[in-house]
C-alpha positions in Angstrom: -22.1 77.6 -53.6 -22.5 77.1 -57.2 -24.8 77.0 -59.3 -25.2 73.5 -59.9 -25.1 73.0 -56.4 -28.0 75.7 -55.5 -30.3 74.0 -58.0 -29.4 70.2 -56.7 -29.9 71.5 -53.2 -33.4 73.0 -54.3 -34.6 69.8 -56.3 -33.7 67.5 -52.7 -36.0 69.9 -51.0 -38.8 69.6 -53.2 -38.6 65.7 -53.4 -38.2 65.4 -50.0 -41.5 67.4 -50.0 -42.9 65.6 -52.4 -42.6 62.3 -50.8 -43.4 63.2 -47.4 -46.5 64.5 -48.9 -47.0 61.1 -50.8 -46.4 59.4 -47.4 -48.8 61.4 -45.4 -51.6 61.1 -48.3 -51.0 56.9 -48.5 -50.9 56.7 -45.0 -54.2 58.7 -44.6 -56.0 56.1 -47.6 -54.6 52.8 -46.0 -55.3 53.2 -42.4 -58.4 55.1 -42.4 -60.2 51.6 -43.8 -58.5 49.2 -41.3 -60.2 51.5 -38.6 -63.5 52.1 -40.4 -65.2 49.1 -38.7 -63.8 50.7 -35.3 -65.4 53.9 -36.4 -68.2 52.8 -37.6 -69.9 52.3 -33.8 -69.8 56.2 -33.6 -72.3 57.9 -35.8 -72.0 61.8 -36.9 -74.2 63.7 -38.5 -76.4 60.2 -38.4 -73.6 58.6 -40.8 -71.3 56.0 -39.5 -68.3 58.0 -38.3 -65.9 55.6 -40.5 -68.3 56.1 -43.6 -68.6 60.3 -43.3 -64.7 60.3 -42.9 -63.8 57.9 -46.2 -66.2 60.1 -48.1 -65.6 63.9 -46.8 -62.9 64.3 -44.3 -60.3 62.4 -46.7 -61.9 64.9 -49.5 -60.6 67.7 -46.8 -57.5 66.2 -46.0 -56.4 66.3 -49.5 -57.2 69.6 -49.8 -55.3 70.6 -46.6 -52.1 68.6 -48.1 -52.3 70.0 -51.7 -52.6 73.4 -49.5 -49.3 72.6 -47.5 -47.5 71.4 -50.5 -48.3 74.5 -52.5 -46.9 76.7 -49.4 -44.1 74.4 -49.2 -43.3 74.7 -53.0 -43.4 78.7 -52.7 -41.1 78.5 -49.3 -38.4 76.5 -51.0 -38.5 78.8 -53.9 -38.1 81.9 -52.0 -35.1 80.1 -50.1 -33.5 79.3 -53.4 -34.4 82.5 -55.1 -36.1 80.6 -57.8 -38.5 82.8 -60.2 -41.1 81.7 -62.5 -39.7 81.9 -66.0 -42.0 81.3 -69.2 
């Protein structure tokens, strides 16, 4: 494999990363309002259920995906044997 194919090969990983990650977080922001008036019956914490999740739980789920991405990122660079260079 050349070179030039090791580093195209490592750049479709991390955009297919990227974008599933992009997916995941869009789909989490648009659907979660369509069933907020669903949720909204159930109360936790004596906050409408749709209400706590929009303001923490997406907070939480962000954090989770930035988590996965940054483990995904170092994953892919271990597989191409990329290093950090300043």
């Amino acid at each position: 494999m050349s070179d030039d194919d090791a580093k195209q090969a490592y750049w479709r990983h991390i955009r297919r990363l990227t974008f599933a990650m992009t997916l995941v977080i869009a789909g989490f922001t648009m659907l979660l309002p369509v069933f907020m008036p669903a949720l909204n019956a159930y109360r936790f914490m004596r906050f409408p259920l749709g209400y706590f999740l929009a303001g923490n739980a997406s907070l939480f789920a962000l954090a989770i995906l930035l988590y996965a991405f940054f483990g995904g990122q170092q994953r892919s660079d271990r597989a191409h044997n990329v290093t950090l260079q300043f």
